[in-house]
N, CA, C and O atoms as a Tripos MOL2 file, in Angstrom:
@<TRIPOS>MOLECULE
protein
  272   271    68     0     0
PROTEIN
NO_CHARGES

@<TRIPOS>ATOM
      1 N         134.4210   75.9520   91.1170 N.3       1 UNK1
      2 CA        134.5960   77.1710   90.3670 C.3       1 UNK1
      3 C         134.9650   78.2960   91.3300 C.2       1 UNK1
      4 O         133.9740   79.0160   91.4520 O.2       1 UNK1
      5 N         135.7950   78.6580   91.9270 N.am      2 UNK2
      6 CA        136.5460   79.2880   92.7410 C.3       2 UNK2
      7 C         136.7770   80.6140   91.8830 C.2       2 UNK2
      8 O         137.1980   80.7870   90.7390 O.2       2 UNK2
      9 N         136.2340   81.6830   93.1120 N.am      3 UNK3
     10 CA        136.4960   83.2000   92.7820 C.3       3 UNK3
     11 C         137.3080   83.8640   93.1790 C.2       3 UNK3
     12 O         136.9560   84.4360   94.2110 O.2       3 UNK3
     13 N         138.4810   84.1390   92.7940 N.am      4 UNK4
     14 CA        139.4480   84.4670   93.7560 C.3       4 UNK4
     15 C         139.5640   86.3980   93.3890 C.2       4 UNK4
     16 O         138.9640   86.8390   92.4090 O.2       4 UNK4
     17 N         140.2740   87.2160   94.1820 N.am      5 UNK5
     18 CA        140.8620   88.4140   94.2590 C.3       5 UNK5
     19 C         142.5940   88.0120   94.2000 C.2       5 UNK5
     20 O         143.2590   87.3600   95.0040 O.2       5 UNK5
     21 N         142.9680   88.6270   93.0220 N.am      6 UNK6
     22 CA        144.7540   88.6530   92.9020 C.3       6 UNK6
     23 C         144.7630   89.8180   92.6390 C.2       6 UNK6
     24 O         143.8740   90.1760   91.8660 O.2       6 UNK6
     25 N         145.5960   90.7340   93.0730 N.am      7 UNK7
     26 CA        146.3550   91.9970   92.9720 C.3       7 UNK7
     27 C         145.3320   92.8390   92.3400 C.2       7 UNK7
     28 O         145.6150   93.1270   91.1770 O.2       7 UNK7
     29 N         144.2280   93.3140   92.7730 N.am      8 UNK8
     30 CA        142.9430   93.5740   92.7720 C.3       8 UNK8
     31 C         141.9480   93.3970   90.8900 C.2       8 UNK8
     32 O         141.3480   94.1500   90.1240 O.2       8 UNK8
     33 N         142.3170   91.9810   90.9530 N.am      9 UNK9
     34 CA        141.5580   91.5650   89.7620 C.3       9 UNK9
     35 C         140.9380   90.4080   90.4540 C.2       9 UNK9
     36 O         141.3310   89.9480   91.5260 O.2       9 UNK9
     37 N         139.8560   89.9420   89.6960 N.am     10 UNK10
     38 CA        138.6420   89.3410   90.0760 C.3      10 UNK10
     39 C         138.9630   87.7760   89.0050 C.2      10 UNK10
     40 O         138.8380   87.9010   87.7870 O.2      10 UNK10
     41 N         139.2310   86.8490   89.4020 N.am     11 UNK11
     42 CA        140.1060   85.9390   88.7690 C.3      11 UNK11
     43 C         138.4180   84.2560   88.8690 C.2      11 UNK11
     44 O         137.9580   83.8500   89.9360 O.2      11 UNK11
     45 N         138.1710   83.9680   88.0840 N.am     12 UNK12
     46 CA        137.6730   82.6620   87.9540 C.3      12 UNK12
     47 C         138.3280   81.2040   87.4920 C.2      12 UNK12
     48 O         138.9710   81.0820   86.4500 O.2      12 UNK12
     49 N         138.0970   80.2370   88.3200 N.am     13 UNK13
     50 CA        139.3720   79.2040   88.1930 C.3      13 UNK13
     51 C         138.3120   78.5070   87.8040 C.2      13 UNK13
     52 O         137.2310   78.8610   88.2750 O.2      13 UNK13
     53 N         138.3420   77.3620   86.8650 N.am     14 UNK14
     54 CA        137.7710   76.1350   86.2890 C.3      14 UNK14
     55 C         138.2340   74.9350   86.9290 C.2      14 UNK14
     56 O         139.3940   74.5490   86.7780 O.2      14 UNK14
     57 N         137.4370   74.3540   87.5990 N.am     15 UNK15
     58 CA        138.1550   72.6930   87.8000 C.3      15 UNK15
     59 C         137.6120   72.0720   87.5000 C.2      15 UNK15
     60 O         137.9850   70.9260   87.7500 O.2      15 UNK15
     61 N         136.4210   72.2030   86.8010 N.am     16 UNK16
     62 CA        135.1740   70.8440   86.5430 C.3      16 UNK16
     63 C         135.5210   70.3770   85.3430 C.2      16 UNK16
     64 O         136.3720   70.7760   84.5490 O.2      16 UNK16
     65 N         134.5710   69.2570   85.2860 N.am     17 UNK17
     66 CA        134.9390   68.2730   83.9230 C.3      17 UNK17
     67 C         134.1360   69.2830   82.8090 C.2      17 UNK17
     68 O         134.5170   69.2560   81.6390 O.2      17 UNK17
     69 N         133.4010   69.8660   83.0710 N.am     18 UNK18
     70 CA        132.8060   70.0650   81.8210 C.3      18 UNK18
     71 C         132.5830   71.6960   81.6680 C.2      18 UNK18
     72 O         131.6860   72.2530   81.0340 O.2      18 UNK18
     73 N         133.3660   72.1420   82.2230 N.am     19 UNK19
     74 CA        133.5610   73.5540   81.5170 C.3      19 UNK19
     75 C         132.7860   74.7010   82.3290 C.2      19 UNK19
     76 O         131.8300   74.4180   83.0500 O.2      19 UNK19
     77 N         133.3310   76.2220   82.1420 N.am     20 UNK20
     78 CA        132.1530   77.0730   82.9030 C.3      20 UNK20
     79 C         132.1350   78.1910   81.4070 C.2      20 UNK20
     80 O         133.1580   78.4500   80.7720 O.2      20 UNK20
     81 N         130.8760   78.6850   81.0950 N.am     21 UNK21
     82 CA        130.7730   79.6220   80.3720 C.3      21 UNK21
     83 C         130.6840   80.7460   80.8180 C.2      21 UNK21
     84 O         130.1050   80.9570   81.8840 O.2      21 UNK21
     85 N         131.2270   81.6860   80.1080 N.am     22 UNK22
     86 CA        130.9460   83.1450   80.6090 C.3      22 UNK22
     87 C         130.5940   84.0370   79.6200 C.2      22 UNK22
     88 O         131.3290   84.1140   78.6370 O.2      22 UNK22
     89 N         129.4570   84.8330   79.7040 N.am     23 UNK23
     90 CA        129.2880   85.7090   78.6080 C.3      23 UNK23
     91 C         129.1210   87.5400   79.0560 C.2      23 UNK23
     92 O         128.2050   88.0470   79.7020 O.2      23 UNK23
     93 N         130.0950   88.0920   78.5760 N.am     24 UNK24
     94 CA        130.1850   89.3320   79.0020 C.3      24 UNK24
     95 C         129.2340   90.2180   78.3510 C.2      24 UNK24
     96 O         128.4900   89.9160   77.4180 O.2      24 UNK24
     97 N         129.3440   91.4720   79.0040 N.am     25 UNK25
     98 CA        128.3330   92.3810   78.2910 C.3      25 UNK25
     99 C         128.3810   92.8920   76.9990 C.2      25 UNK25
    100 O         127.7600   93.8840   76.6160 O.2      25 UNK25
    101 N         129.1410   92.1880   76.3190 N.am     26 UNK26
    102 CA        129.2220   92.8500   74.8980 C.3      26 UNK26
    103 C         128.8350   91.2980   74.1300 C.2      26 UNK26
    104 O         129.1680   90.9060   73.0110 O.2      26 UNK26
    105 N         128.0470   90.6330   75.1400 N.am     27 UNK27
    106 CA        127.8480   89.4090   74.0470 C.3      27 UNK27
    107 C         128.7160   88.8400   73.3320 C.2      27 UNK27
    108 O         128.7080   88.6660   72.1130 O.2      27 UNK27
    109 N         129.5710   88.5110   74.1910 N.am     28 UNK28
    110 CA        130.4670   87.3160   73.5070 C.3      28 UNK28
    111 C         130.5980   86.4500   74.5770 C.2      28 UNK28
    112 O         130.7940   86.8740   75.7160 O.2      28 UNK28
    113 N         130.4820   84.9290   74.2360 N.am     29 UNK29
    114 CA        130.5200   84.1320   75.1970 C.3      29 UNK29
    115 C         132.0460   83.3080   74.9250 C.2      29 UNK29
    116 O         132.7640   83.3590   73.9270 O.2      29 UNK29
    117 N         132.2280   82.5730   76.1570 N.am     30 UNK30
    118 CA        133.7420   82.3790   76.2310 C.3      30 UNK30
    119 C         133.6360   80.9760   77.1440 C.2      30 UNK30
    120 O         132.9940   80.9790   78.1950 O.2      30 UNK30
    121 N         134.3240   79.7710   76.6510 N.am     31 UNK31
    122 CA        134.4810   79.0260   77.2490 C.3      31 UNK31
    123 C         135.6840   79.3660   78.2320 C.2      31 UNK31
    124 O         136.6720   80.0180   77.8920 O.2      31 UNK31
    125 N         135.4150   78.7190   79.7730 N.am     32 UNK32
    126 CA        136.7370   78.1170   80.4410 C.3      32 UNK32
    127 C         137.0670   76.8440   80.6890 C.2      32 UNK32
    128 O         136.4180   76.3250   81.5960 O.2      32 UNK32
    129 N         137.8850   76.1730   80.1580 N.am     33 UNK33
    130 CA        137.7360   74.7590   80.2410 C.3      33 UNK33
    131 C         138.6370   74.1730   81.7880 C.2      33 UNK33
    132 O         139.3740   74.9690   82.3710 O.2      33 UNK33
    133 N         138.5100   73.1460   82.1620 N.am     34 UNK34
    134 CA        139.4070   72.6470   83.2520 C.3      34 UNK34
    135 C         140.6060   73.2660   83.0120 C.2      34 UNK34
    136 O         141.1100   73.7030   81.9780 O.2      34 UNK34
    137 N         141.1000   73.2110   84.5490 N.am     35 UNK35
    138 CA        142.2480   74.1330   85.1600 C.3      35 UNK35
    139 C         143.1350   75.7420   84.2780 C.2      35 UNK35
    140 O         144.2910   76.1630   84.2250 O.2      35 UNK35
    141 N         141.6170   76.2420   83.6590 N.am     36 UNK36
    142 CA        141.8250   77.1760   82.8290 C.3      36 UNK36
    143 C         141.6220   78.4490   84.1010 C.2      36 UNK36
    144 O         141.0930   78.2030   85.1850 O.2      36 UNK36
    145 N         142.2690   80.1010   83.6250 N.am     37 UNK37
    146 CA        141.7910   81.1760   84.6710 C.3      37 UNK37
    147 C         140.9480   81.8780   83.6220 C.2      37 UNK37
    148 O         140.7830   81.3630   82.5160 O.2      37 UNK37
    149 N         140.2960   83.3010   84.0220 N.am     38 UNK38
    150 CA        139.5700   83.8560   83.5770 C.3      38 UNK38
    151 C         139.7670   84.6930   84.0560 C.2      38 UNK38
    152 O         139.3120   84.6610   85.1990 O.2      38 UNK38
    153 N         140.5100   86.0180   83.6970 N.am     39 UNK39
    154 CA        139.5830   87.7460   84.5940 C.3      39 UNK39
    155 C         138.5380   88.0110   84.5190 C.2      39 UNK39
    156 O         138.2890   88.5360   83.4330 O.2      39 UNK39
    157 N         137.6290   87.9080   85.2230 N.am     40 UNK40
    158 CA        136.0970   88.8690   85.0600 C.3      40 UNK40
    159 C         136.4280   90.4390   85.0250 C.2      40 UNK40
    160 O         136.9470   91.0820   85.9370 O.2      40 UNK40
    161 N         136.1080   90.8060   84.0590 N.am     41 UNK41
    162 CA        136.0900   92.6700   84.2620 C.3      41 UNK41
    163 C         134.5320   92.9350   83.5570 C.2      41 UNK41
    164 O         133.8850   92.0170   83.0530 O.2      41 UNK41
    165 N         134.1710   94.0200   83.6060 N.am     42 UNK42
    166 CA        132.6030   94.7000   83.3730 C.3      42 UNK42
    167 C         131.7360   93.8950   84.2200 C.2      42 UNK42
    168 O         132.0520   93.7420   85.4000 O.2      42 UNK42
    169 N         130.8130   93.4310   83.8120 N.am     43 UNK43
    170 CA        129.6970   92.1570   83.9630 C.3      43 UNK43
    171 C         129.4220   91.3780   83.0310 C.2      43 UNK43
    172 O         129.8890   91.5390   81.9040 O.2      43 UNK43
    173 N         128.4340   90.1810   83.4170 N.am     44 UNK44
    174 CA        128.1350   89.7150   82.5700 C.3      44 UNK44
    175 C         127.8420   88.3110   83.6010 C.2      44 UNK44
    176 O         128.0730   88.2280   84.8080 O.2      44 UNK44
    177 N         127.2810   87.3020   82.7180 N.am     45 UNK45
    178 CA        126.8850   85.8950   83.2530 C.3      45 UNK45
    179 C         127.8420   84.6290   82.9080 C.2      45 UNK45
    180 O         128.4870   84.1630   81.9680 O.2      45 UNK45
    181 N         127.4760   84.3320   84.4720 N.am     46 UNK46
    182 CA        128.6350   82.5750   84.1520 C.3      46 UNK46
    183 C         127.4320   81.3060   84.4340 C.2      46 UNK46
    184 O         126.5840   81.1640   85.3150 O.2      46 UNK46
    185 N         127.8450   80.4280   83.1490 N.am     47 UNK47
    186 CA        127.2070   79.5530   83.7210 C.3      47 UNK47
    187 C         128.0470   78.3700   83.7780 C.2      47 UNK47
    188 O         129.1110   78.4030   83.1610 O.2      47 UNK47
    189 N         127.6100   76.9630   84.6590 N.am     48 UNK48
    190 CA        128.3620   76.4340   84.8420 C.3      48 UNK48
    191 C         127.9860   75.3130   84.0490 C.2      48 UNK48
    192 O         126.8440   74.9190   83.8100 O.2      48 UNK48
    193 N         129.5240   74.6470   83.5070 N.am     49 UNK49
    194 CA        128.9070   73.1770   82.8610 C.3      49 UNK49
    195 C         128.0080   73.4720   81.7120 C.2      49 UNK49
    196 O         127.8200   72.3260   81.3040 O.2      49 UNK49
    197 N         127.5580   73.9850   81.1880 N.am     50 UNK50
    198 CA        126.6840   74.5590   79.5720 C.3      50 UNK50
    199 C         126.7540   75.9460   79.5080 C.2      50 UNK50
    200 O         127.0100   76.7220   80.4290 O.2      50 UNK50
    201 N         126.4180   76.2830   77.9340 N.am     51 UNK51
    202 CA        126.4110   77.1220   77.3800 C.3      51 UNK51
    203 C         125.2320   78.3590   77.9060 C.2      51 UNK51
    204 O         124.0470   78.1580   78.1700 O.2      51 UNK51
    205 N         125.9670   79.6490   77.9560 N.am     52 UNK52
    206 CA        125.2820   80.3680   78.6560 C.3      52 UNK52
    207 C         123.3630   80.7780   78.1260 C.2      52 UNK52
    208 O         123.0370   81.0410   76.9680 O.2      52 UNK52
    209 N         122.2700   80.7140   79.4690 N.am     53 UNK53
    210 CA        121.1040   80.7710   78.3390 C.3      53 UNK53
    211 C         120.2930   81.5900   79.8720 C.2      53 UNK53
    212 O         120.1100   81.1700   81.0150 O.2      53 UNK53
    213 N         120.0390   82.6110   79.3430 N.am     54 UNK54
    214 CA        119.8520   84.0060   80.1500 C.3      54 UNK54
    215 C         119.0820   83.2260   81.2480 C.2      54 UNK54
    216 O         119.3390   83.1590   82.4500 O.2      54 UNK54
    217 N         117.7730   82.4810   80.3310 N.am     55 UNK55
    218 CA        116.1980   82.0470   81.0640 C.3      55 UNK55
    219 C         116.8170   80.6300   82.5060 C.2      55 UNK55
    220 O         116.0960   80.1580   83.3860 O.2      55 UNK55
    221 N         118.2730   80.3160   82.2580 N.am     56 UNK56
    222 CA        118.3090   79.5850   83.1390 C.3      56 UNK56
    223 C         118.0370   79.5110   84.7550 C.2      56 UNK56
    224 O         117.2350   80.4210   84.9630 O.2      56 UNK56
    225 N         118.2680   78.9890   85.7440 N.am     57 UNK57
    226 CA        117.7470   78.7320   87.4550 C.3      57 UNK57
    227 C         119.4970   79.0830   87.7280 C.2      57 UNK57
    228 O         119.9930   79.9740   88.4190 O.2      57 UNK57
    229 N         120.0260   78.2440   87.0760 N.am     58 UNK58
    230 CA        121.5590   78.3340   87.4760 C.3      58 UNK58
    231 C         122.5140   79.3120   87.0650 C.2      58 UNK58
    232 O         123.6430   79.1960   87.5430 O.2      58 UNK58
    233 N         122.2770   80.3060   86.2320 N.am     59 UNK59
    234 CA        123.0720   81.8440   85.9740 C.3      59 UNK59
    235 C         123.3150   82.7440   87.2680 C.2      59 UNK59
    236 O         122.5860   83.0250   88.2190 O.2      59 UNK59
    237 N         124.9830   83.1800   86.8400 N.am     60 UNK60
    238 CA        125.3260   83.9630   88.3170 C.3      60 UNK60
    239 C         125.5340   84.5770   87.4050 C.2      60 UNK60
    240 O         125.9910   84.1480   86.3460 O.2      60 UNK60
    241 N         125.1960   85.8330   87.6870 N.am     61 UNK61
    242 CA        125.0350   87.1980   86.9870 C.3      61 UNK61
    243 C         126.4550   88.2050   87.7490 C.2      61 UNK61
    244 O         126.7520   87.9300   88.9110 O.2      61 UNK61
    245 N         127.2060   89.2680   87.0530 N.am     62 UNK62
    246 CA        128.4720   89.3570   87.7650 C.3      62 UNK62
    247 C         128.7250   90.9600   87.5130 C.2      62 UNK62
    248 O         128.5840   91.5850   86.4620 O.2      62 UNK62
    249 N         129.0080   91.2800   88.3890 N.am     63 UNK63
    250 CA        129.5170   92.8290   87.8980 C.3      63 UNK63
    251 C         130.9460   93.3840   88.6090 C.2      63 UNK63
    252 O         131.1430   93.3790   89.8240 O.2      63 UNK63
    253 N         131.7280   93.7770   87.7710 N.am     64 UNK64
    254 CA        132.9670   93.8850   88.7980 C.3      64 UNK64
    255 C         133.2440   95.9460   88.0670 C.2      64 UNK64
    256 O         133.2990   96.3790   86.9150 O.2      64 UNK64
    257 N         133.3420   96.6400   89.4130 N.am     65 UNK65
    258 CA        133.1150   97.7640   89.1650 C.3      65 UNK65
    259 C         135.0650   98.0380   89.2630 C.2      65 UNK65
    260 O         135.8410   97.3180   89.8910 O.2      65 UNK65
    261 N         135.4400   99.3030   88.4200 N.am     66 UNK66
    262 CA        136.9500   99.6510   88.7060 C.3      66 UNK66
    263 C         136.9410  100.6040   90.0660 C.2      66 UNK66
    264 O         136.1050  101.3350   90.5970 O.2      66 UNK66
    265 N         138.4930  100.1590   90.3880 N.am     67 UNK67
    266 CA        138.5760  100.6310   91.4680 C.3      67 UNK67
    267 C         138.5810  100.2080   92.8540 C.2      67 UNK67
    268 O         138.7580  100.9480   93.8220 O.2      67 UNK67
    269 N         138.3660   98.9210   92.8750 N.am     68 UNK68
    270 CA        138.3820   97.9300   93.5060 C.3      68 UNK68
    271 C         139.6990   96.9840   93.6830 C.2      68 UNK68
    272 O         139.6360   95.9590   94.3620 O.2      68 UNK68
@<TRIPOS>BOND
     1     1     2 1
     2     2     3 1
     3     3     4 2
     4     3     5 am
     5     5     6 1
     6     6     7 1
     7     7     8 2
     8     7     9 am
     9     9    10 1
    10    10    11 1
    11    11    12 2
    12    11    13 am
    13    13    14 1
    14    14    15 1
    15    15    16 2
    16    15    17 am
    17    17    18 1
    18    18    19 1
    19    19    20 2
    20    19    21 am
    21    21    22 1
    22    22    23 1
    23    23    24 2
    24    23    25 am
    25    25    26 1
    26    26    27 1
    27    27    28 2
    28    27    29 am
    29    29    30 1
    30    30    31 1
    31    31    32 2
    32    31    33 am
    33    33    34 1
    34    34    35 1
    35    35    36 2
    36    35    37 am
    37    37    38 1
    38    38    39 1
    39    39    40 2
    40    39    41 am
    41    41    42 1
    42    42    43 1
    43    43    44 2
    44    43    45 am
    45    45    46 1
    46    46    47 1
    47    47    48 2
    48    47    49 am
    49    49    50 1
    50    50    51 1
    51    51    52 2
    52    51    53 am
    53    53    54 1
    54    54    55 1
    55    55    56 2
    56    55    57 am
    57    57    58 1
    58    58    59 1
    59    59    60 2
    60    59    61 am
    61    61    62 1
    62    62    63 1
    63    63    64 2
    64    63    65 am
    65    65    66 1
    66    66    67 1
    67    67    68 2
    68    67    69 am
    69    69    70 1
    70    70    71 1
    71    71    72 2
    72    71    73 am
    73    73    74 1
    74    74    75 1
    75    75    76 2
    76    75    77 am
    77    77    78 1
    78    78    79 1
    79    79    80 2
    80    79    81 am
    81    81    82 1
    82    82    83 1
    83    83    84 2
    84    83    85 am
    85    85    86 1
    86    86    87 1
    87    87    88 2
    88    87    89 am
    89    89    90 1
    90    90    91 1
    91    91    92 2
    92    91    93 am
    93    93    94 1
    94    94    95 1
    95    95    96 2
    96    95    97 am
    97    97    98 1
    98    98    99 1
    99    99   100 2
   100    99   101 am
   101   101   102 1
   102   102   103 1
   103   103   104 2
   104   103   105 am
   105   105   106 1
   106   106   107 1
   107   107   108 2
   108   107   109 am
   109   109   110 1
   110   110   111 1
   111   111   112 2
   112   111   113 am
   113   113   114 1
   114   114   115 1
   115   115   116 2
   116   115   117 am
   117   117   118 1
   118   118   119 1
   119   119   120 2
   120   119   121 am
   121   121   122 1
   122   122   123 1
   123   123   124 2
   124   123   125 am
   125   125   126 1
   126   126   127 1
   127   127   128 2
   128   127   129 am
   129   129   130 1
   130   130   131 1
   131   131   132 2
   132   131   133 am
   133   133   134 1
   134   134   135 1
   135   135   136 2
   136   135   137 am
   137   137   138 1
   138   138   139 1
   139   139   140 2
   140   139   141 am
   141   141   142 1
   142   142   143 1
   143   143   144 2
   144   143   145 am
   145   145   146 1
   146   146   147 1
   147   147   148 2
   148   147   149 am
   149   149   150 1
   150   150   151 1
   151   151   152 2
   152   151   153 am
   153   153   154 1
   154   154   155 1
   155   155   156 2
   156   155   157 am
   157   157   158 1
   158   158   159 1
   159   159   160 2
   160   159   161 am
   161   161   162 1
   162   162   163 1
   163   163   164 2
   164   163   165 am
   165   165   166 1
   166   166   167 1
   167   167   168 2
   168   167   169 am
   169   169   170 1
   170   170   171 1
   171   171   172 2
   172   171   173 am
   173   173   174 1
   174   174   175 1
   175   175   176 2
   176   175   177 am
   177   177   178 1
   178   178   179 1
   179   179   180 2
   180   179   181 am
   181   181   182 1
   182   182   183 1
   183   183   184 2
   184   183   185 am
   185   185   186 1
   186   186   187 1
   187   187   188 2
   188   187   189 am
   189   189   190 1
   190   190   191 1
   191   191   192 2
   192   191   193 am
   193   193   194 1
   194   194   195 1
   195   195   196 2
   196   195   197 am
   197   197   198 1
   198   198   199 1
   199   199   200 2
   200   199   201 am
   201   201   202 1
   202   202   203 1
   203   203   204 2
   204   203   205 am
   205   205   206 1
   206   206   207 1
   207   207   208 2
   208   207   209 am
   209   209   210 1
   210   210   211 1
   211   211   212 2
   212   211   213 am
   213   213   214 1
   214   214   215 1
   215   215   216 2
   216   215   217 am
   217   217   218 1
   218   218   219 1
   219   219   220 2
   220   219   221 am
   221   221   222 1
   222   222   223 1
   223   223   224 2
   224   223   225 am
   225   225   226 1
   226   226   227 1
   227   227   228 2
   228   227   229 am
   229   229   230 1
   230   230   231 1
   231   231   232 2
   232   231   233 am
   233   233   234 1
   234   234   235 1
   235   235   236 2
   236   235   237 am
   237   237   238 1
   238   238   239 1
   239   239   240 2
   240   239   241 am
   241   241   242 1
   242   242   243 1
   243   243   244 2
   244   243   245 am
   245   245   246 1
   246   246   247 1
   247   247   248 2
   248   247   249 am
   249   249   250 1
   250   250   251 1
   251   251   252 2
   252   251   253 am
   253   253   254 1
   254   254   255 1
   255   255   256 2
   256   255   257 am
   257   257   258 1
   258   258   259 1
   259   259   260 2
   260   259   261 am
   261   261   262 1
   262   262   263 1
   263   263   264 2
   264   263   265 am
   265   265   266 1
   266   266   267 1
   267   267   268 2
   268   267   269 am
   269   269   270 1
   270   270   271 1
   271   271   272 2
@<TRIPOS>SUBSTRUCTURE
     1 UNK1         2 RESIDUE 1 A UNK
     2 UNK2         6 RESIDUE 1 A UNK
     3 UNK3        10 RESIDUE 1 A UNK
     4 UNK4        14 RESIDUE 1 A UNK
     5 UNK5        18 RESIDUE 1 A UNK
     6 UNK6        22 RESIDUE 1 A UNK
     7 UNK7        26 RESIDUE 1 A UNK
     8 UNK8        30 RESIDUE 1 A UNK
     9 UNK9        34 RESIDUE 1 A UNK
    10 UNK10       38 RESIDUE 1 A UNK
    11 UNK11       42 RESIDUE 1 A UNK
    12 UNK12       46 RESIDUE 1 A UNK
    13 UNK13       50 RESIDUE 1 A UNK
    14 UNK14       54 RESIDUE 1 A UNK
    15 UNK15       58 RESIDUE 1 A UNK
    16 UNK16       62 RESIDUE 1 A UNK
    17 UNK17       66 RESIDUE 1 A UNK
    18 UNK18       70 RESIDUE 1 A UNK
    19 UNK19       74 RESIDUE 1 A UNK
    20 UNK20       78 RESIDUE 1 A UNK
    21 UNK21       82 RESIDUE 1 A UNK
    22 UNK22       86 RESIDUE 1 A UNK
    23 UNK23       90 RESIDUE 1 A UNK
    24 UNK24       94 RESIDUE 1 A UNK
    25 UNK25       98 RESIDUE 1 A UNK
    26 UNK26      102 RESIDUE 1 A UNK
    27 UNK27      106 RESIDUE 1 A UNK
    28 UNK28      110 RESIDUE 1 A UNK
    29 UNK29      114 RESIDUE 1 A UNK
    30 UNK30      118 RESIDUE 1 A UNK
    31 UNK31      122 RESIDUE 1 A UNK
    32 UNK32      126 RESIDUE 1 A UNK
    33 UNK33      130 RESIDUE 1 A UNK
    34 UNK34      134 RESIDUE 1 A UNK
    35 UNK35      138 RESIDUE 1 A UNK
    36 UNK36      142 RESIDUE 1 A UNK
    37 UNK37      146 RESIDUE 1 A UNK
    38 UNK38      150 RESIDUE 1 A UNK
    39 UNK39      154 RESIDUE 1 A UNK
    40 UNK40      158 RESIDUE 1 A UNK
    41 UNK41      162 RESIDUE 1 A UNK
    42 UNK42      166 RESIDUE 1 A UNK
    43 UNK43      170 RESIDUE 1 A UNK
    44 UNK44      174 RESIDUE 1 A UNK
    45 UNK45      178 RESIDUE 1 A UNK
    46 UNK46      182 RESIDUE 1 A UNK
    47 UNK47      186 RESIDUE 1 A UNK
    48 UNK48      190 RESIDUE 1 A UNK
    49 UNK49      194 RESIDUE 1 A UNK
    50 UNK50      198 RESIDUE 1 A UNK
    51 UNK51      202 RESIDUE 1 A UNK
    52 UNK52      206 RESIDUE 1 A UNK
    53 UNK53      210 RESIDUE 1 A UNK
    54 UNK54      214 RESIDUE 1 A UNK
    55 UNK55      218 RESIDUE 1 A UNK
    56 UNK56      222 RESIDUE 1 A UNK
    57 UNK57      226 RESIDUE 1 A UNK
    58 UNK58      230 RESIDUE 1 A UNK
    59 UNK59      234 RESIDUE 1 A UNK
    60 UNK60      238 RESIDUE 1 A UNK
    61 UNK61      242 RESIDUE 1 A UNK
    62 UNK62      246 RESIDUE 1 A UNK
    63 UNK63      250 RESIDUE 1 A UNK
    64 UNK64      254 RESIDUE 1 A UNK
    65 UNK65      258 RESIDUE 1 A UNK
    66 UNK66      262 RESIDUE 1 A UNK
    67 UNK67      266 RESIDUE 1 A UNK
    68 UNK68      270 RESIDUE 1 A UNK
């Protein structure tokens, strides 16, 4: 799950078999499936491989500020 910086956007790449979730701060969650991209903008949580669930060990929590 590779985080990349392109032309100052904050870009998430999918390569796994089973998907990464992301749920932004307005509560909506969003699959990325294999060799799918994603912009991260605001914050919010990714989880990997299942559906996002706050109480998890494995949540990366994300904040991408403008201006950057």
């Amino acid at each position: 799950m590779p985080l990349l910086c392109r032309r100052h956007r904050f870009v998430l790449i999918d390569e796994s078999r089973n998907g990464t979730f992301i749920r932004s701060e307005e509560e909506k969650d969003t699959a990325v499936h294999r060799d799918m991209e994603f912009q991260l903008t605001g914050g919010g949580l990714i989880s990997p491989g299942q559906k996002v669930n706050p109480a998890s060990k494995d949540i990366i929590q994300f904040t991408v500020h403008k201006g950057i």
